[in-house]
Residue frames as a rotation matrix with the C-alpha (Angstrom) as fourth column:
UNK 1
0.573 0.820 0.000 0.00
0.820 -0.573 0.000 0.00
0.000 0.000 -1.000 0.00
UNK 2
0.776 -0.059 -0.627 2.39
0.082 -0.978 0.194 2.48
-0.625 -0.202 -0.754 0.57
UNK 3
-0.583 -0.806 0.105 4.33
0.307 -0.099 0.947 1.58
-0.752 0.584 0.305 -2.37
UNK 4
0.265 0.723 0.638 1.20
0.932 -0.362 0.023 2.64
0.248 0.588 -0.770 -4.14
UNK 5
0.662 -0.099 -0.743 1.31
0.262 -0.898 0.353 6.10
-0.702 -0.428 -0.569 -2.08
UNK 6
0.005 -0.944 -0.329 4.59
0.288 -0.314 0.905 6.70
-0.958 -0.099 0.270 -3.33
UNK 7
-0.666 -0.300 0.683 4.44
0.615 0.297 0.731 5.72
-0.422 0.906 -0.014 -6.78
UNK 8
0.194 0.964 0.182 1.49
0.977 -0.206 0.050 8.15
0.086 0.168 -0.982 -6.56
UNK 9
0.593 -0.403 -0.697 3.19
-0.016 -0.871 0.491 11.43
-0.805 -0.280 -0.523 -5.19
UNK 10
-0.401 -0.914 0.056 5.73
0.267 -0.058 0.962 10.68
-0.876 0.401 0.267 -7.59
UNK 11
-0.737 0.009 0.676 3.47
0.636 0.350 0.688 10.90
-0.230 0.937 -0.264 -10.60
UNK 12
0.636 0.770 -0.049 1.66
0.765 -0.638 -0.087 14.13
-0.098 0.018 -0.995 -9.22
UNK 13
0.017 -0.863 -0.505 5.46
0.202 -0.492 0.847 15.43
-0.979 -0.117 0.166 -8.86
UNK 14
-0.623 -0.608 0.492 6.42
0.511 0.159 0.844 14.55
-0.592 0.778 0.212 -12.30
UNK 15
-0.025 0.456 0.890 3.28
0.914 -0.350 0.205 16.43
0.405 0.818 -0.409 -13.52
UNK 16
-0.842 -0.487 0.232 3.55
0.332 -0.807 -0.489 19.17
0.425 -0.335 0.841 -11.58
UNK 17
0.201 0.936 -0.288 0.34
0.312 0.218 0.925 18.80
0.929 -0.276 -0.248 -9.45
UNK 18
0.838 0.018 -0.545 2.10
0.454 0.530 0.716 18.40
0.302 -0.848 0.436 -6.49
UNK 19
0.770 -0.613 0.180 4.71
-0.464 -0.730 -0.502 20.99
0.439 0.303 -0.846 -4.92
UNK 20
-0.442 -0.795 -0.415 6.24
-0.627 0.605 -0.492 18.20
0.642 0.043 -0.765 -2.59
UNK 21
-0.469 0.126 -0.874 5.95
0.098 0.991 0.090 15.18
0.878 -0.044 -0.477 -1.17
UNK 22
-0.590 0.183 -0.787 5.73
0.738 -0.273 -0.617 16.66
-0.327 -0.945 0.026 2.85
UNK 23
-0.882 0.378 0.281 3.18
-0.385 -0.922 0.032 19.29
0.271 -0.080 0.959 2.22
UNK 24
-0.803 0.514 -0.301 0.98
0.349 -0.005 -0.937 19.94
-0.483 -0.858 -0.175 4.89
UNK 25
-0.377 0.822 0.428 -2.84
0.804 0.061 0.592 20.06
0.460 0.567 -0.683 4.01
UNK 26
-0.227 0.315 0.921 -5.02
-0.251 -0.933 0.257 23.09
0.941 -0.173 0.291 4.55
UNK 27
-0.978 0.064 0.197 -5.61
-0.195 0.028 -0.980 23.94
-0.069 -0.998 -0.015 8.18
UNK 28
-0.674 0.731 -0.106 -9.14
0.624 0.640 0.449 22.76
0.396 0.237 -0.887 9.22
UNK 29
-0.910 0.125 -0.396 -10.29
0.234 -0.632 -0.739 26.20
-0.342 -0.765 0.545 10.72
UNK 30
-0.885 0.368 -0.284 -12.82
-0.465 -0.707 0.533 26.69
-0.005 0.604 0.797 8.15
UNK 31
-0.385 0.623 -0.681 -14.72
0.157 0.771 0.617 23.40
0.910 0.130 -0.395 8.52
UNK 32
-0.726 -0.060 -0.685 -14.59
0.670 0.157 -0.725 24.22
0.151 -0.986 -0.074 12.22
UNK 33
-0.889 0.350 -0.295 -16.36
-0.433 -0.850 0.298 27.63
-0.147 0.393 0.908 11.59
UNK 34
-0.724 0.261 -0.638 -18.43
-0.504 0.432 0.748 25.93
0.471 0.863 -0.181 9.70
UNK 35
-0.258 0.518 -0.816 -19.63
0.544 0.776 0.320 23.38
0.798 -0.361 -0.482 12.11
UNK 36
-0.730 0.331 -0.598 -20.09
0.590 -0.136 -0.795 25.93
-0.345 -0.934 -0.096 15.08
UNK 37
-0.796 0.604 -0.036 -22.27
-0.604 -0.789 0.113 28.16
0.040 0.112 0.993 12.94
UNK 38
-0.327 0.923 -0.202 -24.69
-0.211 0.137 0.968 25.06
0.921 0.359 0.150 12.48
UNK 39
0.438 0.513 0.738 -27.85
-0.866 0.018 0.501 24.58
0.243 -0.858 0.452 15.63
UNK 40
-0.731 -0.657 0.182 -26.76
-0.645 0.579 -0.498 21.96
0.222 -0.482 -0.848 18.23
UNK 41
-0.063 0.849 0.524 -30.83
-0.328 0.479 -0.814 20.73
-0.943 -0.223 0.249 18.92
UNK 42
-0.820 -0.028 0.571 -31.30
0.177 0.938 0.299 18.03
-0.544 0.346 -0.764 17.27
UNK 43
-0.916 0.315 -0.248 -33.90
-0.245 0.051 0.968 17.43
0.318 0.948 0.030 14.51
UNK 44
-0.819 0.516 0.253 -37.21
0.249 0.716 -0.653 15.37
-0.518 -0.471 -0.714 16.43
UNK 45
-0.844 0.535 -0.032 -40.02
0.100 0.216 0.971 14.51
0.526 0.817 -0.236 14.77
UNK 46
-0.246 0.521 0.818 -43.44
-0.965 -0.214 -0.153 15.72
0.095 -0.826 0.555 16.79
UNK 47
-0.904 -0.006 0.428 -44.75
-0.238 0.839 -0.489 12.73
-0.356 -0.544 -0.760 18.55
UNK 48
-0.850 0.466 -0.247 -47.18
-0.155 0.227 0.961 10.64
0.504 0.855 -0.121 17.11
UNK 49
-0.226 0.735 0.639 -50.80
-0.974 -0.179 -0.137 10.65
0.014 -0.654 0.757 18.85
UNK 50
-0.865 -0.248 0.437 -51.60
-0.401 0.865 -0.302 7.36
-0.303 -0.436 -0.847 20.45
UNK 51
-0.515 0.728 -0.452 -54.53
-0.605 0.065 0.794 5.44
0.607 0.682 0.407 19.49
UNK 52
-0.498 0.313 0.809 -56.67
-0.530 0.628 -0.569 3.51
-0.686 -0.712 -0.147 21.72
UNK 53
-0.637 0.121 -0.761 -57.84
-0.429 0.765 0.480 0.15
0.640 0.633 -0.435 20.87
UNK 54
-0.386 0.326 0.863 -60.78
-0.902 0.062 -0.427 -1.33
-0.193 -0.943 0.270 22.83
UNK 55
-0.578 -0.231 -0.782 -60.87
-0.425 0.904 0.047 -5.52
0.696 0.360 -0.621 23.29
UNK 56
0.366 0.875 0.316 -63.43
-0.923 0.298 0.245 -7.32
0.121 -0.382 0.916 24.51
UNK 57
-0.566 -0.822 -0.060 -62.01
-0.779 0.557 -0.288 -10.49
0.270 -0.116 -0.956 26.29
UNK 58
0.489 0.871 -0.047 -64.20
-0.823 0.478 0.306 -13.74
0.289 -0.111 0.951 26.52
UNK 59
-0.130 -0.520 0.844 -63.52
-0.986 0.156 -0.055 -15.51
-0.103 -0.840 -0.533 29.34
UNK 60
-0.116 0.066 -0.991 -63.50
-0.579 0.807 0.121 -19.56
0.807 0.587 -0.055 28.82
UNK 61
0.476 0.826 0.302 -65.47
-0.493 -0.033 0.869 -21.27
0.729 -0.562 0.392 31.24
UNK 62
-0.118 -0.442 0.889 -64.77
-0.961 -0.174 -0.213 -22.54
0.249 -0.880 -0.404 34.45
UNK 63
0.901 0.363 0.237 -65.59
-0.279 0.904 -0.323 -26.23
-0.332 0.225 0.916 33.85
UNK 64
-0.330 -0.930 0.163 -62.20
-0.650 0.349 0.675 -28.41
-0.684 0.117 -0.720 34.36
UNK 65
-0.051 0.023 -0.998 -61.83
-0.902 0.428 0.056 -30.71
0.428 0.904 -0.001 31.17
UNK 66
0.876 0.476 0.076 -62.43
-0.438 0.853 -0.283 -34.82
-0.199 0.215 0.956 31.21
UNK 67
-0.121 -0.829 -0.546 -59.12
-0.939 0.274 -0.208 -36.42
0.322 0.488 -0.812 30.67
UNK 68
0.973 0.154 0.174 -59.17
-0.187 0.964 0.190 -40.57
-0.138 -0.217 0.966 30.27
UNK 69
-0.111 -0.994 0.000 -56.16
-0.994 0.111 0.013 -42.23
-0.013 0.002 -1.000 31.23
UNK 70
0.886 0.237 -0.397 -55.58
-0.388 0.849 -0.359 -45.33
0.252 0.473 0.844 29.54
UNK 71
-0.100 -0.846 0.523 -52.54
-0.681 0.442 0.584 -48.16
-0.725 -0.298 -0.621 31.63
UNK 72
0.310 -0.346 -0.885 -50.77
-0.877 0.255 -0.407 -50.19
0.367 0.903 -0.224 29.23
UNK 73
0.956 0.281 0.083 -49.57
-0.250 0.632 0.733 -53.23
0.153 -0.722 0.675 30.30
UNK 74
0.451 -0.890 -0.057 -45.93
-0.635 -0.365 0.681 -53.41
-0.627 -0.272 -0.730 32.04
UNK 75
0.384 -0.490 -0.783 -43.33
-0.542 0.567 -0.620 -55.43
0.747 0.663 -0.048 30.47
């Protein structure tokens, strides 16, 4: 990878893109700027209104079930 780099600088050098290899990139004061001019409060969406849902539960009777139990015979 950074024999890529190189071989890259070298071929912005050779066109004259590039004034050298060590040059320092623009300071970042402007972006800073930038970001303090924009609002810190967040975006929020108003809240959505709740809806009410009314269920009608039907209770299943009180009457225990029948269960036959059938014995096999042991071995």
């Amino acid at each position: 990878m950074a024999r890529k780099i190189n071989s890259m600088k070298k071929a912005e050098e050779a066109r004259g893109r590039a004034a050298s290899g060590n040059c320092a990139s623009a300071s970042p004061t402007a972006a800073l700027y930038l970001a303090q001019l924009q609002p810190r409060v967040p975006k929020v969406p108003p809240p959505v209104p709740r809806q009410q849902i009314a269920i009608q539960i039907e209770e299943p009777p009180q009457v225990p079930r029948v269960v036959k139990i059938i014995h096999t015979d042991s071995i």
